[in-house]
TORLO-530917 format. One record per residue (C-alpha): x, y, z. Coordinates in steps of 0.05 Angstrom, whole numbers, plus 5000, padded with zeros to 4 digits. Example, Ala and Ser with C-alpha at 12.3 -4.5 7.8 and 13.67 -1.06 7.14 Angstrom:
2
u: 5246 | v: 4910 | w: 5156 $
u: 5273 | v: 4979 | w: 5143 $
//
This chain:
219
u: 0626 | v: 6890 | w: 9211 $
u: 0691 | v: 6876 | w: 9186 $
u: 0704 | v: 6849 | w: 9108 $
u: 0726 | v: 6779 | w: 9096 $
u: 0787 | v: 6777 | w: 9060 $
u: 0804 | v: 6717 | w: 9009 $
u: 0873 | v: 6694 | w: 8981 $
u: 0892 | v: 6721 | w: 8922 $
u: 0903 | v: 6675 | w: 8866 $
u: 0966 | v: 6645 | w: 8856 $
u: 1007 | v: 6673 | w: 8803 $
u: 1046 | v: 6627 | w: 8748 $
u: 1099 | v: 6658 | w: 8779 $
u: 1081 | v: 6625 | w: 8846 $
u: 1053 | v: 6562 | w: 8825 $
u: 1137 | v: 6553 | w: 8798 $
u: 1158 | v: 6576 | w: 8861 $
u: 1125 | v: 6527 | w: 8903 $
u: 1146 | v: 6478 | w: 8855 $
u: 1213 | v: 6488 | w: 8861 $
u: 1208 | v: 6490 | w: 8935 $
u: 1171 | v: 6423 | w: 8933 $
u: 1219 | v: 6394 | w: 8880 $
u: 1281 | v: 6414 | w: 8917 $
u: 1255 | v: 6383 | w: 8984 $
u: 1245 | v: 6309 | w: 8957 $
u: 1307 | v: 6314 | w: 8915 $
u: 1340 | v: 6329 | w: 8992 $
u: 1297 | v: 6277 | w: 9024 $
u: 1299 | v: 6216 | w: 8973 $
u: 1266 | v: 6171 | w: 9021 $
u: 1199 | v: 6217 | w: 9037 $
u: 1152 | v: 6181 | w: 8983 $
u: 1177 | v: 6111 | w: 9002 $
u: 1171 | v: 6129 | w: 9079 $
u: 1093 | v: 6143 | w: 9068 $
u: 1066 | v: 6093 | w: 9007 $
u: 0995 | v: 6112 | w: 9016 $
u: 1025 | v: 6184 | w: 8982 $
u: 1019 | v: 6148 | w: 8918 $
u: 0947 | v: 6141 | w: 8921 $
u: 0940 | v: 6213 | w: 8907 $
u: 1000 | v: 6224 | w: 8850 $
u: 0982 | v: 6217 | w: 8780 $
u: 1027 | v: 6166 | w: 8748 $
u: 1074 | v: 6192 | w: 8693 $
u: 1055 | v: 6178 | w: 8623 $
u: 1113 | v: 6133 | w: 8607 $
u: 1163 | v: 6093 | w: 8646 $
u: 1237 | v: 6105 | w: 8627 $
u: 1288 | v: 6064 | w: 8670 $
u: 1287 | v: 6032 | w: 8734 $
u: 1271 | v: 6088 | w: 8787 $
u: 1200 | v: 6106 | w: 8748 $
u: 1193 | v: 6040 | w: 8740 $
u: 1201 | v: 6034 | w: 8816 $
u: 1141 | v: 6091 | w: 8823 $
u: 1092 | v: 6052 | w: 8779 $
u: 1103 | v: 5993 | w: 8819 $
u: 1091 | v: 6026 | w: 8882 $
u: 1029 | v: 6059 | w: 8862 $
u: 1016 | v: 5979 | w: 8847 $
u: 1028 | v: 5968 | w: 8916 $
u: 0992 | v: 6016 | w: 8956 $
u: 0927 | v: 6008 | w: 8915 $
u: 0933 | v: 5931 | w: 8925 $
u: 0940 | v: 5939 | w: 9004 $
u: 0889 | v: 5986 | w: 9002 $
u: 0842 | v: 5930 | w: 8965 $
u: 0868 | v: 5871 | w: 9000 $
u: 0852 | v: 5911 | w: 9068 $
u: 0773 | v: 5926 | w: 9045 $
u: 0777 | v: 5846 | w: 9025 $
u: 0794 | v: 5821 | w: 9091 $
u: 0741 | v: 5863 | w: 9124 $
u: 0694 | v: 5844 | w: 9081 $
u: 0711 | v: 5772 | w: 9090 $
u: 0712 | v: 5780 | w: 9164 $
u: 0651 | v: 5817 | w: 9172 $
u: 0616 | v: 5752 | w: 9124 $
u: 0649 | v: 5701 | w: 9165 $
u: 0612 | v: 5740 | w: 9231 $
u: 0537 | v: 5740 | w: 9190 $
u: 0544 | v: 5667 | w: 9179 $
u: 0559 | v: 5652 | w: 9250 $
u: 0509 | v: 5703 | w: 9275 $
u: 0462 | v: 5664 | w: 9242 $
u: 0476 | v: 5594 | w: 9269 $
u: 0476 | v: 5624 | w: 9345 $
u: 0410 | v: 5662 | w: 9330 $
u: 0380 | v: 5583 | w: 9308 $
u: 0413 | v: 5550 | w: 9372 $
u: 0362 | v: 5592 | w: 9403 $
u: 0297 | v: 5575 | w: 9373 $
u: 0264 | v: 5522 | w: 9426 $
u: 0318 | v: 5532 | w: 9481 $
u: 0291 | v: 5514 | w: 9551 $
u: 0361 | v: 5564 | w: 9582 $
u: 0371 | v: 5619 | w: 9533 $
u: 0430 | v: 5632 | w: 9581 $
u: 0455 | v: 5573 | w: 9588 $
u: 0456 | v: 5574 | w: 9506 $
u: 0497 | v: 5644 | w: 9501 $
u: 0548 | v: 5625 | w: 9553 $
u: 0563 | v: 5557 | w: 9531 $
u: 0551 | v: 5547 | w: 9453 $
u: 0558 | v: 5618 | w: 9433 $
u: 0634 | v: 5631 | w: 9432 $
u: 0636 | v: 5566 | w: 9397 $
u: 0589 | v: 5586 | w: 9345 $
u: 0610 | v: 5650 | w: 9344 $
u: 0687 | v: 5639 | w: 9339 $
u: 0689 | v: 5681 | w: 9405 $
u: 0731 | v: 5673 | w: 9477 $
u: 0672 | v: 5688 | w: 9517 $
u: 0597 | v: 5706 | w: 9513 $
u: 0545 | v: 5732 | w: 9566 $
u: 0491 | v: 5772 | w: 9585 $
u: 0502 | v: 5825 | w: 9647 $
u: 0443 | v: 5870 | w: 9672 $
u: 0434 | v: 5920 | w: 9723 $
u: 0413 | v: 5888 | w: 9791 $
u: 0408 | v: 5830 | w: 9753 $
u: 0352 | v: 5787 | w: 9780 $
u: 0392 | v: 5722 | w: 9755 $
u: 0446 | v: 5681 | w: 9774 $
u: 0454 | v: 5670 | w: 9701 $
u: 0468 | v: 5747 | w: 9688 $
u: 0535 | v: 5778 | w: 9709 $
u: 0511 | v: 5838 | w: 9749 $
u: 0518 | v: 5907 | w: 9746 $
u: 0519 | v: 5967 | w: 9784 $
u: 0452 | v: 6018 | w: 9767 $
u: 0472 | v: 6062 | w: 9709 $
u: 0541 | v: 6017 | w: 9682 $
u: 0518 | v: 5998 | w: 9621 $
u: 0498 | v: 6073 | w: 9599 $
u: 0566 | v: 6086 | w: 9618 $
u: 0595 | v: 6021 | w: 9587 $
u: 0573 | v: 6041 | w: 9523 $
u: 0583 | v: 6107 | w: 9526 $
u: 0505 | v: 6118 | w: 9505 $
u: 0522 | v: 6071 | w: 9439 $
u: 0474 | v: 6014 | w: 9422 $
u: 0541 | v: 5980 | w: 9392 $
u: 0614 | v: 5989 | w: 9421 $
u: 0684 | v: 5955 | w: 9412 $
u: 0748 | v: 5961 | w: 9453 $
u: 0806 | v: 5932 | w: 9449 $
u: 0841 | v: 5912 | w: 9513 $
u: 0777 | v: 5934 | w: 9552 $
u: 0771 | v: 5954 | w: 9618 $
u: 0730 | v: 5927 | w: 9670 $
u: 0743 | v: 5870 | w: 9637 $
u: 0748 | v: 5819 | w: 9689 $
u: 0681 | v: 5834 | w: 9707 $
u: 0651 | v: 5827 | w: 9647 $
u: 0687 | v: 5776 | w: 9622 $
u: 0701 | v: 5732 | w: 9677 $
u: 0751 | v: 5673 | w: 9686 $
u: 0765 | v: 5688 | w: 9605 $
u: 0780 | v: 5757 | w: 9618 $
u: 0857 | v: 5752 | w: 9600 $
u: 0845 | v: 5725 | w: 9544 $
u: 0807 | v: 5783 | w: 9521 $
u: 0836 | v: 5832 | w: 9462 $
u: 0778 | v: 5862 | w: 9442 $
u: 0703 | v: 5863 | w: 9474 $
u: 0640 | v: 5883 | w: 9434 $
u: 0574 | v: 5904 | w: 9478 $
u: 0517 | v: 5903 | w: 9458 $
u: 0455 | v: 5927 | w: 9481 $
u: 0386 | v: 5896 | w: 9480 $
u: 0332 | v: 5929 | w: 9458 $
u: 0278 | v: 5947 | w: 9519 $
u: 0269 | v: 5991 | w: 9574 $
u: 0309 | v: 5947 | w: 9624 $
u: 0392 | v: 5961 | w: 9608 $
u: 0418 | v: 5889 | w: 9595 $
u: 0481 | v: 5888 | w: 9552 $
u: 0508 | v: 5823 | w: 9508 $
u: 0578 | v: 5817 | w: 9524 $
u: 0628 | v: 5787 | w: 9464 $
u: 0709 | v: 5774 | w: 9484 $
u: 0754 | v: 5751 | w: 9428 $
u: 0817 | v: 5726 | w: 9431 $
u: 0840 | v: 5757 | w: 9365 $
u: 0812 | v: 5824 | w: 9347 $
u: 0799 | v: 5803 | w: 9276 $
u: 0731 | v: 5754 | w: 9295 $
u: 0702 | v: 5820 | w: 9324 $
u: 0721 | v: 5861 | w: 9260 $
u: 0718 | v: 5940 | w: 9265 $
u: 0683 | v: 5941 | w: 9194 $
u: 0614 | v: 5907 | w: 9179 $
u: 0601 | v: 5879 | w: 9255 $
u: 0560 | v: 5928 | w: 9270 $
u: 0485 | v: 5900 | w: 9244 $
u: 0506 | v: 5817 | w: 9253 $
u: 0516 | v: 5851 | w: 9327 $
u: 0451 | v: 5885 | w: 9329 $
u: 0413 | v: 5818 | w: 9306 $
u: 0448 | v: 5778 | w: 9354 $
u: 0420 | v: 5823 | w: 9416 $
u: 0345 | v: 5835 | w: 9380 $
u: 0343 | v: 5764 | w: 9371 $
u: 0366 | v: 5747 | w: 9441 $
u: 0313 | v: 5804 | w: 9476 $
u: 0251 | v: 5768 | w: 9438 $
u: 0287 | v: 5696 | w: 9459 $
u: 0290 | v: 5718 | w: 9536 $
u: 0229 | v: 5756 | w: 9534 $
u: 0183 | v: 5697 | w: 9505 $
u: 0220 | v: 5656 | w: 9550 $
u: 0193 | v: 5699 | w: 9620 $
u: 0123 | v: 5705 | w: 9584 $
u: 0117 | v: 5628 | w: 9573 $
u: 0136 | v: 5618 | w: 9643 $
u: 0073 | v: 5598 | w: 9687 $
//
């Protein structure tokens, strides 16, 4: 069995070697650091500023920690603005005589969406866009929750709004038989990458126990 072998520790020598070597590259390549901000995140501000290019590194540090903050902010207020709508389309459910009819014409309303629908394998309704057996294991790739942008497939899941589409979510409902919530939005941002994920869950848990108590109510 052979011996694993380790680097040997840098020398002082070495660690002012590679210093050098790092030193002379951005003093031959002036524009590296401002080429790639997020670099600042990771460099340790000097202890003082004198003159106006230090300056200009404190500020960008400034910079790239504020875009870094104002990008968490808008996800955050994005995925808020989706979990207050979620809720309002989960009540326009509540007493519905055509749970359907509800998520294709007062959802993307309510939801600040393009489209929204239900599709199921051999779908027993006209109400349900229908799918081949086995698509929506393959839609989702095995996922209860998945986003695309510029989806596939999309004018059959999306219909007549299907160029319209950016970016699709589906969902699917819990139960043995594969039915999938389909979401289209016209601008990526009302289907948010970050903090969709359980305001999508609800919606489809809430809409299984809507369609189900609908079919057992049903003389």
């Amino acid at each position: 069995m052979g011996r694993m072998t380790f680097p040997a520790p840098q020398t002082e020598d070495g660690r002012e070697a590679e210093a050098a070597r790092v030193a002379a590259y951005l003093a031959a390549h002036p524009g590296f650091l401002a080429e790639r901000p997020a670099l600042y995140r990771a460099l340790h501000p000097p202890r003082r500023v004198h003159g106006e290019t230090l300056a200009d590194h404190m500020a960008a540090l400034l910079v790239a920690a504020r875009a870094e903050t104002g990008l968490v902010a808008d996800a955050a207020r994005l995925g808020l603005d989706l979990t207050i709508r979620s809720a309002t389309a989960i009540a326009a459910l509540i007493g519905a005589a055509d749970v359907l009819g509800v998520v294709a014409a007062e959802w993307p309303a309510l939801l600040g969406l393009e489209c929204a629908s239900l599709a199921a394998e051999e779908a027993p309704s006209p109400g349900l866009r229908d799918l081949p057996a086995g698509s929506v294991a393959r839609l989702t790739e095995g996922r209860e929750v998945l986003m695309r942008d510029h989806p596939p497939e999309a004018a059959i899941l999306h219909g007549e709004a299907h160029a319209l589409v950016v970016r699709d979510a589906l969902v699917r409902l819990p139960g043995a038989r594969p039915r999938l919530l389909v979401l289209g939005a016209r601008e990526a941002g009302r289907l948010p990458a970050r903090g969709a994920t359980a305001s999508l869950r609800l919606l489809a848990q809430a809409l299984a126990r809507a369609l189900d108590g609908t079919a057992r109510a049903r003389p």
